[in-house]
C-alpha positions, 0 to 999 in steps of 0.5 A: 500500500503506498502511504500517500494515496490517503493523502493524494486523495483528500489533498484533491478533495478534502472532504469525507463523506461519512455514510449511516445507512443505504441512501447516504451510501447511494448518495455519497458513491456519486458525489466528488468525494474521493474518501468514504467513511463507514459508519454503520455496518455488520458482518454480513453487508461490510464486504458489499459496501466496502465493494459499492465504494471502490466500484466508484474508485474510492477509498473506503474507511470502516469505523470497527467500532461500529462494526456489528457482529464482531467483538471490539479484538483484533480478529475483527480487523483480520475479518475485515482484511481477508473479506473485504477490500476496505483501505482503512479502519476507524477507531476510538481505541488506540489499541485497535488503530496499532494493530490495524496498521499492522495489518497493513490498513490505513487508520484513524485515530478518532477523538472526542474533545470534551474537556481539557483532560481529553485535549492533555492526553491526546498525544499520549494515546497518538504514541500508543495508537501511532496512526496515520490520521487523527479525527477530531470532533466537534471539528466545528471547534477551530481554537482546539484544532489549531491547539491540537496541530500545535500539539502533534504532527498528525494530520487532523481531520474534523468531524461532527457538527460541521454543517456549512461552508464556514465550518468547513473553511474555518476548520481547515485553515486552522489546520484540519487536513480534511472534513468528515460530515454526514450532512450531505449538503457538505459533500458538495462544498 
């Protein structure tokens, strides 16, 4: 895998289409966004989303958190390896986002910044996890954005509650590398 198509892609659109359910995968696959995250999916139809998504050559990312009928182990991440075709995974664990990596998948480390106890901790979990990308939500928050680049060289992208063209503009020049939405206006900005 070459460590910079992630990056070739969301530097030609850097905004992520983050799909919950069949009408925003249906919607999302024709849009000019180069990168999909997944975010609800089971066992059974991760493969035949994983394969809607590259059809339109597009990256396609798994949030295995959310990824019902496995266990919150590594062997889910083999699953995914050896049944689908997806380039990457998506996850609040550091655990997971190490070992993903290992498996060869492009990862992202996703955050919630709540408080100041969450801000503090985050470059030491970024050391445990290792991961190509981090997300940060509420991305609408470009003051701990630009705390959070300040802080680590990880490229950030920004997610939740980034609804319009200010959030989304805002958001990357305080330093996020991409947006990730699942408001579908978003995908068109």
């Amino acid at each position: 895998m070459r460590e910079n198509n992630v990056e070739l892609a969301l530097e030609e659109n850097p905004i992520i289409a983050a799909v919950k359910d069949k009408n925003g995968l249906k919607e999302a696959i024709q849009t000019d966004c180069n990168t999909i995250f997944i975010l609800n999916s089971d066992i059974i139809n991760v493969g035949e989303i994983v394969d809607q998504v590259k059809a339109h050559n597009k990256l396609a990312f798994v949030h295995i958190d959310l990824l019902e009928g496995t266990s919150n182990k590594e062997v889910a991440l083999q699953f995914l390896k050896e049944s689908t075709k997806a380039d990457g995974i998506i996850s609040t664990k550091a655990q997971m986002v190490h070992a993903a990596r290992n498996y060869g998948f492009y990862t992202v480390h996703r955050f919630f910044l709540v408080d100041s106890m969450s801000f503090r901790s985050i470059d030491k979990q970024i050391a445990n996890s290792n991961p190509h990308f981090i997300e940060i939500l509420p991305g609408g928050m470009s003051k701990a954005i630009g705390w959070v680049k300040d802080k680590i060289n990880t490229p950030i992208i920004a997610s939740g509650l980034v609804c319009e063209k200010d959030d989304v503009v805002t958001a990357l020049q305080a330093g996020a590398v991409a947006i990730s939405s699942t408001n579908s206006d978003v995908w068109y900005m």
